[in-house]
C-alpha positions in Angstrom: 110.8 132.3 100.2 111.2 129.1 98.4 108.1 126.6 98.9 108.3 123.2 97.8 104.7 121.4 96.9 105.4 117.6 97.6 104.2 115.1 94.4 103.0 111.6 95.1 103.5 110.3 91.9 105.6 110.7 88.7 108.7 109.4 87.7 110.9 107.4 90.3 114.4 108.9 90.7 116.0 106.2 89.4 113.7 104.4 87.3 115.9 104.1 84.3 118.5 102.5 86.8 116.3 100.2 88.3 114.9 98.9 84.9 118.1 98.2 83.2 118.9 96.7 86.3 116.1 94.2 86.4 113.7 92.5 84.1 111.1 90.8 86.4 109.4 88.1 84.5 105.5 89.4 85.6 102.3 90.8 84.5 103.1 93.1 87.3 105.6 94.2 89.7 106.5 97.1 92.5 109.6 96.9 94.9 109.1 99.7 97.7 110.5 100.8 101.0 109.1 99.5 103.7 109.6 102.5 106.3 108.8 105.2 103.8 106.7 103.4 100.9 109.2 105.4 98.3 108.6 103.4 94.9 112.1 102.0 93.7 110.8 99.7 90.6 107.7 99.3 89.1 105.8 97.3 86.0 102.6 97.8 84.7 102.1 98.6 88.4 98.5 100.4 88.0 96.6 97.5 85.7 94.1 95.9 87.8 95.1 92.0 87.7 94.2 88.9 89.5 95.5 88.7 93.4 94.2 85.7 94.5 95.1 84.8 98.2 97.1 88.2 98.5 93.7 89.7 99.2 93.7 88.2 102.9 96.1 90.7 103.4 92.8 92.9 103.6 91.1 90.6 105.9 93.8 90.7 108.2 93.8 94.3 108.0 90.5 94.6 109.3 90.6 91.9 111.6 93.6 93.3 113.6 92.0 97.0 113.0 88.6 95.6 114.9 90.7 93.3 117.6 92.7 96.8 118.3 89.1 98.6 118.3 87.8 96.2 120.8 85.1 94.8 118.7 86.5 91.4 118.2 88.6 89.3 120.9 91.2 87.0 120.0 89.6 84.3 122.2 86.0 84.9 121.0 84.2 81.4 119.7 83.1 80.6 116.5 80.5 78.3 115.7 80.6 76.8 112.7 78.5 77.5 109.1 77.3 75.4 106.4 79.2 77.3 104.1 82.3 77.4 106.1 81.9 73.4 106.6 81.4 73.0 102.8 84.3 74.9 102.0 87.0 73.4 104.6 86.3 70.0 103.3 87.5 70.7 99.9 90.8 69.3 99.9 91.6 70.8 95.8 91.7 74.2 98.2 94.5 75.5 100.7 92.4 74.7 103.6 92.2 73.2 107.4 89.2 70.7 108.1 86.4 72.3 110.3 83.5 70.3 112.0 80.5 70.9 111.5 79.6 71.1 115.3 82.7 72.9 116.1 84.0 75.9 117.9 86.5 77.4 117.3 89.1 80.7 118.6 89.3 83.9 116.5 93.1 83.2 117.1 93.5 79.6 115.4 91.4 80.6 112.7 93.8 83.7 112.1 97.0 81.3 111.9 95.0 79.3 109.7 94.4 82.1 107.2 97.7 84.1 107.7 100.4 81.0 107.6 98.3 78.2 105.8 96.1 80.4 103.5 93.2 78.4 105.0 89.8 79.7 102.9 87.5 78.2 105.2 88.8 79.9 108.2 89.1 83.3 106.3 85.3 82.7 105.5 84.9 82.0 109.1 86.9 84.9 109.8 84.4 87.4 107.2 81.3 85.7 108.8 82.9 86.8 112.4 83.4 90.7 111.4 80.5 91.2 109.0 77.9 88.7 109.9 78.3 87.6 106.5 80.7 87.0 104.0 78.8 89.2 101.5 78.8 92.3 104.1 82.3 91.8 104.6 83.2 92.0 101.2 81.2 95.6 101.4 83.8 96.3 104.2 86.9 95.3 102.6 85.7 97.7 99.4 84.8 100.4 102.1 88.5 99.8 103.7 90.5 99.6 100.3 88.9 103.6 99.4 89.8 104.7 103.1 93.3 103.2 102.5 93.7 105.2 99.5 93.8 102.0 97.1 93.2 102.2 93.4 92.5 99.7 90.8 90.6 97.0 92.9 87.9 95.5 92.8 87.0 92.7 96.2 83.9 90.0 95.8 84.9 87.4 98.3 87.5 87.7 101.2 89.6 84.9 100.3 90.6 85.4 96.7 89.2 82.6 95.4 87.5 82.3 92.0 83.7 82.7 92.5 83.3 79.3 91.0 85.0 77.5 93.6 82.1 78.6 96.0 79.6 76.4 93.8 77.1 79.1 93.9 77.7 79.7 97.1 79.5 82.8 96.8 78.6 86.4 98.3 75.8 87.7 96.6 76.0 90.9 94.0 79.3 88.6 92.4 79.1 86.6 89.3 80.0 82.7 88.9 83.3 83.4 87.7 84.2 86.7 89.6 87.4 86.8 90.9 89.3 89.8 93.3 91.7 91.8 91.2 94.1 94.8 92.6 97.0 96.6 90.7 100.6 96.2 92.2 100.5 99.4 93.7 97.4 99.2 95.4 98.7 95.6 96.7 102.0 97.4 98.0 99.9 99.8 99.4 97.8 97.5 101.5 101.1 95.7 102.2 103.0 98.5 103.8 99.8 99.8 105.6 99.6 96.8 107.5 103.2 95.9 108.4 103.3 99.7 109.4 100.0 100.0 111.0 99.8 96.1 112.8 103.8 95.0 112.9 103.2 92.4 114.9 101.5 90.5 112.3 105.1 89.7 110.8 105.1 87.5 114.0 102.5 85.2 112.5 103.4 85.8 108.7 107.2 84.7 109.5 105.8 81.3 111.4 107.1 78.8 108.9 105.5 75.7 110.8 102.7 75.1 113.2 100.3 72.3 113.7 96.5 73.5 114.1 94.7 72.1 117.0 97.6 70.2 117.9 96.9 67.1 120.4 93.8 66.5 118.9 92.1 63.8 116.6 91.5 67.3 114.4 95.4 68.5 114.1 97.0 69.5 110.8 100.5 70.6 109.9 100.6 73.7 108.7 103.8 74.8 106.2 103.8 78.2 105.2 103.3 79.0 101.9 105.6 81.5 101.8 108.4 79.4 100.9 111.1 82.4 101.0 111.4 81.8 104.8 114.9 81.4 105.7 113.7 78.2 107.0 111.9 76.7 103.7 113.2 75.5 100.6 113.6 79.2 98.8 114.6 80.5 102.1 115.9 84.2 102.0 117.8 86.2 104.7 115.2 88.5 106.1 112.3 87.7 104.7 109.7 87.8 107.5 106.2 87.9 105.5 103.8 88.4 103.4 101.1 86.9 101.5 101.3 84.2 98.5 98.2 83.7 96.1 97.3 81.4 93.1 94.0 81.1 91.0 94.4 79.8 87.3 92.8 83.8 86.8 95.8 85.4 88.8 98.9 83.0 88.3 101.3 82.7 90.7 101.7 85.8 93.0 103.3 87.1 95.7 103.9 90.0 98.3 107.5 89.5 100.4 109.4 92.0 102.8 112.2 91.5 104.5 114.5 93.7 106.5 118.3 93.4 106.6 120.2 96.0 109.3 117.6 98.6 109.6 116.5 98.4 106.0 113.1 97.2 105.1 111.9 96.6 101.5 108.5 95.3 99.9 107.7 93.3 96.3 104.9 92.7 94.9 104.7 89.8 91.3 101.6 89.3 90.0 101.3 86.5 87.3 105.1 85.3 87.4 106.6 84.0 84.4 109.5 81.6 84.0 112.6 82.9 81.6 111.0 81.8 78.3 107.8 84.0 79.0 105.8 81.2 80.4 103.2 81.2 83.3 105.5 80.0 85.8 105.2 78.4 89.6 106.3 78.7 93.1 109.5 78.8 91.9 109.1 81.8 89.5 107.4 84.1 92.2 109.9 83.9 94.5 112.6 84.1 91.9 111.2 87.0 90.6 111.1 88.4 94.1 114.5 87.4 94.8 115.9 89.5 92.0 113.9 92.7 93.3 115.2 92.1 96.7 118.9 91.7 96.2 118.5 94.4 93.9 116.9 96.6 96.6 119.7 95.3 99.4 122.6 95.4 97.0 122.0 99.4 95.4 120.4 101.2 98.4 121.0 102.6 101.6 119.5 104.4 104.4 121.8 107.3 104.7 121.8 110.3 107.0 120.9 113.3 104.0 120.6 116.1 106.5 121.8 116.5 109.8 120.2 117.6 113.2 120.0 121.3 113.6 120.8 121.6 109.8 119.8 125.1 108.4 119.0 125.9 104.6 120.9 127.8 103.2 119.7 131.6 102.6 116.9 130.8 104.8 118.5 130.3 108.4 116.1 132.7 110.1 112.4 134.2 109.7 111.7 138.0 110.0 109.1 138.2 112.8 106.8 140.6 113.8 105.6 142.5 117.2 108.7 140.6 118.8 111.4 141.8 121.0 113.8 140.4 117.9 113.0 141.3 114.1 114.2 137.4 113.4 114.3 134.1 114.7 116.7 131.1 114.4 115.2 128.1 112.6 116.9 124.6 112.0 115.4 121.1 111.6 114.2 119.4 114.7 116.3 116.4 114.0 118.1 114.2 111.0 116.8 113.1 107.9 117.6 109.8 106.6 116.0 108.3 103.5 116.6 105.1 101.2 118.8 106.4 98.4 120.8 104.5 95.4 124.4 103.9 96.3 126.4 107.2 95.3 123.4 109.3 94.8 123.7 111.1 98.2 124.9 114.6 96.5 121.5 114.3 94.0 119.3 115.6 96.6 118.7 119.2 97.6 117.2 120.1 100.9 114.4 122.8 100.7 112.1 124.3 103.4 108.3 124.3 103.2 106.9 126.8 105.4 103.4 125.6 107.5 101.1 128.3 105.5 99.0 128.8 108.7 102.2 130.2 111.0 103.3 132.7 108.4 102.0 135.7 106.7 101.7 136.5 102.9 105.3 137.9 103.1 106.6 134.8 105.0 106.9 136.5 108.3 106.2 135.0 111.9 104.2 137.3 114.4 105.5 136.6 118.1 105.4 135.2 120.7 107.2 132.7 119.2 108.5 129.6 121.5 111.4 127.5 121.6 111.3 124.2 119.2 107.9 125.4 117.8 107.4 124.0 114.4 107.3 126.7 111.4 107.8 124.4 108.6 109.5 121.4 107.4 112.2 120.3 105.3 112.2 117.6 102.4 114.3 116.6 99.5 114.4 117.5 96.2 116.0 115.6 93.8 118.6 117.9 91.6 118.1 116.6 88.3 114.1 117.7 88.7 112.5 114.4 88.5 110.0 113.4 90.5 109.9 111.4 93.6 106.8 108.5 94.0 105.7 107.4 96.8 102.8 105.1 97.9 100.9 107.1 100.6 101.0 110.7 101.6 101.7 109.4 105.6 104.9 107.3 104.1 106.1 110.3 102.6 106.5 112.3 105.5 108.8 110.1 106.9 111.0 111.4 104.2 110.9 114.7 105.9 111.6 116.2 109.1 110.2 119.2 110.9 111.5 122.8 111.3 111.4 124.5 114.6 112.4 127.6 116.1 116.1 127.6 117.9 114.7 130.2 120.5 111.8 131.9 122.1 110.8 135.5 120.3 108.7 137.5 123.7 106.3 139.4 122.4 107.1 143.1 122.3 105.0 145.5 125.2 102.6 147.8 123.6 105.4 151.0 124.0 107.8 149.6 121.9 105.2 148.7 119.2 104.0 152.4 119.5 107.4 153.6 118.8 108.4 150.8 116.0 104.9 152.5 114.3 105.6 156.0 114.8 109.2 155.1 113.3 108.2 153.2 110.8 105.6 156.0 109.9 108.1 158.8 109.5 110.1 156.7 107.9 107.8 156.1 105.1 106.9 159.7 105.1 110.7 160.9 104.8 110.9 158.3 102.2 108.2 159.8 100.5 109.4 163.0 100.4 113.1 162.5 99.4 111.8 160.3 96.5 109.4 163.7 95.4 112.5 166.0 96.0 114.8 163.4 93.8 112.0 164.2 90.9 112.7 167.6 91.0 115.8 167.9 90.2 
């Protein structure tokens, strides 16, 4: 029986491809799929570099994780802090003005932080989930390992340099501490919250909304993520995610957008112009322009096995204590997966047996019942290189289960007397006519 351990990490199919393909200008880089998190490109993707406002990606994460919890409502007040006061009035920072003797909704404040980058309100936000901004940063650390994440390092839930908190900043940070995250991890966090909260592409994709509109208090808010189709680097598809800027980080930014089906992620981290140069807003979304008509123009999500497909030498299990010897299997549906343009053939279909349904010898005991799982399929690329993907729960989307095509009844205590008694002479005539065979 063939068995198939599944790698997270190694060589992308296609990596040699995918880098004479592209030349991102960036300290760091990732492009992904969004359904499956299957790594298509990456740079220096596992350095731990500055990620400025990308890391209220992890405050929305646990924000929409407690709303969906029930410990926070999206119409619960907020009464304003000093700190939060101090901080919205600094107009050098992406921010919406606060009163000091305000209150105001969880749900504005979100808008704030997720389409305006607002700090305050992400402060505001911290304050409402942790108490304080300094346990919240112990929360978003917490939530990074549970994730999975690697190469991080959170001391404020906005992304802001330490400094600009004026010694203000949660305590157990330095004065010039600032949050720092490799690409991966940042793709990571990416595609667990578009996967795990999908609705906040509803808010990400807002390009325009005025906060506390009708009042003496309303600001317009522009997205910063300028590659809405909308804005002036507008891009078909592009629906979200995060931009961030500190003189520390550069100019970063996390984008997917989905075109027919197909959903891709990017992550640039300190984007440089052509000449090598720290670059701006244009350079970030440049750079992730190149990734994503890369990703759209080489791969598709194709149909690599079908429903009902069986592997080849291994279309049924030998079962024991049944009323059959064998049972059918076949996979439970299709498989589709995001592959390079032409490389459909490269891929081998192999079947991974659930260890806890069969014996040493790969055998099934019965009964057995009708679309019962046994295993599962993947694919294995031909050319033995190794697949990489972000998470272990993205991966199985790339795989489909195995089931059994009919029910195996148990066989009545007779017959298994009889298969024994049989099976003991057999061995026993076996026996013997191997000892007469040395005789002679």
């Amino acid at each position: 029986m063939i068995m198939f351990l599944s790698v997270f990490a190694g060589v992308n199919v296609h990596k040699a491809h995918a880098e004479a393909a592209l030349n991102v200008n960036a300290d760091g880089a990732i492009l992904v799929d969004g359904k499956t998190g299957k790594v298509l490109y990456e740079k220096n993707a596992d350095s731990a570099l500055g990620i400025a406002s990308m890391s209220k990606m992890m405050t929305e994460y646990i924000l929409l994780d407690s709303i969906k919890k029930g410990k926070v409502k999206w119409n619960q007040q907020y009464r304003v802090s000093d700190l939060v006061y101090k901080i919205s009035q600094r107009r050098d920072l992406s921010n919406v003005p606060l009163r000091a003797d305000g209150t105001y909704k969880v749900r504005e404040l979100y808008q704030a932080m997720a389409i305006y980058s607002a700090n305050a309100a992400t402060i505001a936000l911290a304050e409402i989930m942790g108490g304080s901004e300094t346990n919240f940063v112990k929360m978003m650390n917490a939530k990074a390992k549970e994730l999975g994440l690697k190469d991080y390092k959170f001391v404020n839930s906005t992304g802001l340099n330490d400094r600009d908190y004026k010694g203000l900043q949660p305590e157990g940070s330095g004065a010039e501490e600032e949050n720092v995250m490799s690409a991966r991890s940042v793709a990571t966090l990416a595609f667990h919250l578009i996967n795990d909260f999908p609705d906040v592409l509803k808010t990400a994709s807002t390009p325009k909304m005025v906060f506390r509109e009708g009042t003496s208090d309303q600001i317009n808010m522009i997205n910063w993520n300028w590659m809405l189709p909308s804005l002036d680097y507008g891009y078909e598809g592009m629906d979200g995610l995060k931009t961030g800027t500190t003189d520390f980080a550069g100019y970063c930014f996390t984008g997917t957008a989905s075109r027919n089906g197909q959903r891709f992620i990017t992550v640039v981290q300190n984007a440089k112009d052509a000449s090598g140069s720290q670059g701006g807003y244009k350079a970030r979304f440049e750079e992730t322009r190149k990734m994503m008509d890369y990703a759209f123009s080489n791969y598709s999500n194709v149909k690599l096995v079908s429903k009902h497909y069986q592997v080849k030498g291994q279309k049924t299990l030998p079962v024991l204590k049944g009323k059959e010897n064998q049972v059918k299997i076949y996979t439970k549906s299709a498989l589709n997966m995001v592959v390079l343009n032409g490389e459909e053939k490269n891929y081998q279909p192999v079947l991974v047996l659930y260890k806890n349904k069969v014996n040493a010898k790969g055998e099934l005991t019965a009964p057995i019942k009708k679309g019962e799982t046994v295993g599962y399929v993947t694919l294995k690329p031909k050319n033995g290189e190794k697949t990489s993907f972000l998470t272990a729960e993205g991966q199985k989307k790339a795989q489909v289960d195995v089931v059994a095509a009919t029910d195996v009844e148990k066989a009545n205590w007779f017959v298994l007397m009889m298969r024994g008694i049989g099976n003991f002479f057999g061995d026993v005539f076996s026996g013997i006519g191997t000892t007469v065979k040395g005789w002679f």
